[in-house]
C-alpha positions, 0 to 999 in steps of 0.5 A: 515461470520463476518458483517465486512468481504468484498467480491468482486466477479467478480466486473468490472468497465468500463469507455466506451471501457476501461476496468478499473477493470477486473472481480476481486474477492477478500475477506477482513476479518473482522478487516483486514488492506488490501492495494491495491498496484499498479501503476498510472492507475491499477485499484485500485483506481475505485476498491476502489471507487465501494466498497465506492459507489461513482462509479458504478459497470459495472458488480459484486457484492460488498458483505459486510457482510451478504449484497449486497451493489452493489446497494445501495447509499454512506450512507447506505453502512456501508463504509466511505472514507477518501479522499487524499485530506482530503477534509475538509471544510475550513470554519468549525472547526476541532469540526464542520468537524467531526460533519457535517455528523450527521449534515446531518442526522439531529441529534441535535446540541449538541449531534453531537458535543459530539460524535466529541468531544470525537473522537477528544480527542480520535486522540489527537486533543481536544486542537485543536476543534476550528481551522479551517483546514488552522491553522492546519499541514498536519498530524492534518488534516489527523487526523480531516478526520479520526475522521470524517470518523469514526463518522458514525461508518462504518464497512470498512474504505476506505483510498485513498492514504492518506499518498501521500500529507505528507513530508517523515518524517510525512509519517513514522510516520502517517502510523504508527499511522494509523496501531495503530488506525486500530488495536485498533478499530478493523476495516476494513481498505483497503487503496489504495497506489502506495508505496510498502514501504507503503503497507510492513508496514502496510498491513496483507493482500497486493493485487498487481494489474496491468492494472485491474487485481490481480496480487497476494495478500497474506501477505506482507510477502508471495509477497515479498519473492515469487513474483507470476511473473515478474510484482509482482518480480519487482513491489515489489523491491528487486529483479532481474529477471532473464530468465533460461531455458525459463523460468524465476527466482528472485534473492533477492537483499536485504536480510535486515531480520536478519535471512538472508546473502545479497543474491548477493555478488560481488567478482571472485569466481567460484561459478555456479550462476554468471554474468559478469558484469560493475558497473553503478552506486553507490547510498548510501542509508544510512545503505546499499548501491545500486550498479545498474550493466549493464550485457551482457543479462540483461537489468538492475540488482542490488546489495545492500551491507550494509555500511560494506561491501561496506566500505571494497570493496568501488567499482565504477563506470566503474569497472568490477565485478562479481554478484554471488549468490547460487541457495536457493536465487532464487525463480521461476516465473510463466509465 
């Protein structure tokens, strides 16, 4: 076992008669970047707080490396957080945000801002080590905080929706540079996010939770194409979900992999997986276009056509259509 690699073992978190997290176990290699992926309320963010010490662990253990450090206090984990709110002192420099933790510890003035001198000009931000947080965007601020987090050296760093406070564009780009940094380090890094976007592109490892529990994980890969059940089917988006023979399948909706035909077509062919069905609404979206269908059995199911396609067959709201699909593009569901 690496000194870096996470492991929960039917951890659980309680907040007086509500169970918060339900007796979860799961492994993070070392050097992995991990999201936990979920809706308001499913635990994720208590499960990341027990791994950073700034909650108590009802039950379980937290096992990093070759330590228990259920017990132990913040600092002496080997973990450092990075907050949403960034949480940086708006007196202090960019310089002095990043020293204050060594500040802390009691180390010398001039080798504390050595260290975050140097971690600054490793995020780009050297020219910027004298302004104070207020002078500075959203995305500088998020790169002071991850300077600062990183000054402790952790061997996990633990990322609570850090991208949530970004305007759209600034969100593309800093996961993308959050990816970069995480790989260029060689960390661990679990990040909380409700975005299933978000998780797709920057997690080796997704771990999907509902109300305390893990629904799946895997590579984002392996959730997204074969969802375990219905909640991770339709959380994960793309799919429609369909009851059949008691039991229940996913139909992809949106094959954008190259090596894939869009899974629903629409059309009147005689094909044996096929639905009646009244367009609802239209919605471009850019290259492609989301068309919701209503449907004498199914509460809701989508089509998404690229711009082509829907250019040559521009459907409406209001007309009849028939989804039909083949049998490969279905995916069993667990119960």
């Amino acid at each position: 076992m690496t000194e870096s690699q996470l492991e929960l073992v039917h951890l659980s978190k309680r907040y007086g008669s509500t169970l918060a997290v339900d007796h979860i176990d799961l492994t993070v290699a070392a050097g992995t970047y991990c999201c936990l992926l979920g809706p308001s309320g499913c635990g994720k963010t208590s499960t990341l707080r027990m791994i950073a010490g700034h909650e108590t662990a009802s039950e379980g253990d937290i096992v990093l490396g070759s330590r228990n450090i259920t017990r132990l206090p913040a600092a002496e984990r080997g973990t450092a957080m990075m907050f949403q709110s960034y949480a940086l002192f708006p007196h202090l420099s960019a310089l002095d945000n990043v020293a204050f933790s060594l500040k802390m510890r009691g180390m010398a003035k001039a080798p504390r801002q050595a260290k975050a001198a140097a971690l600054l000009e490793r995020v780009s931000l050297s020219a910027l080590a004298q302004r104070k947080p207020a002078e500075l965007s959203g995305g500088q601020q998020q790169r002071v905080a991850l300077a600062r987090a990183l000054i402790t050296e952790p061997r996990v760093l633990l990322l609570d929706e850090p991208l949530s406070a970004l305007d759209p564009f600034l969100r593309v780009r800093m996961r993308a540079e959050l990816k970069a940094w995480q790989t260029s380090l060689g960390m661990t890094f679990i990040h909380v996010t409700h975005s299933q976007e978000e998780a797709m592109a920057l997690a080796d490892q997704v771990v999907v939770m509902n109300q305390g529990r893990i629904e799946q994980q895997g590579s984002p890969h392996q959730v997204f194409n074969a969802p375990r059940n219905e909640f991770v089917a339709r959380f994960m988006g793309g799919h429609n979900v369909i009851p059949l023979n008691g039991g229940a399948v996913a139909v992809r909706t949106d094959k954008t992999q190259l090596s894939r035909p869009t899974a629903v077509k629409l059309g009147d062919i005689a094909a044996p997986t096929r639905l009646d069905a009244t367009i609802s609404a239209v919605e471009y979206q850019g290259s492609h276009v989301l068309l919701a269908l209503v449907t004498p059995n199914l509460a809701e199911f989508s089509v998404m056509l690229s711009e082509a396609e829907f250019d040559a067959a521009p459907w409406q709201r209001g007309e009849a259509a028939v989804a039909h699909w083949t049998e490969a593009d279905m995916h069993p569901l667990a119960a």
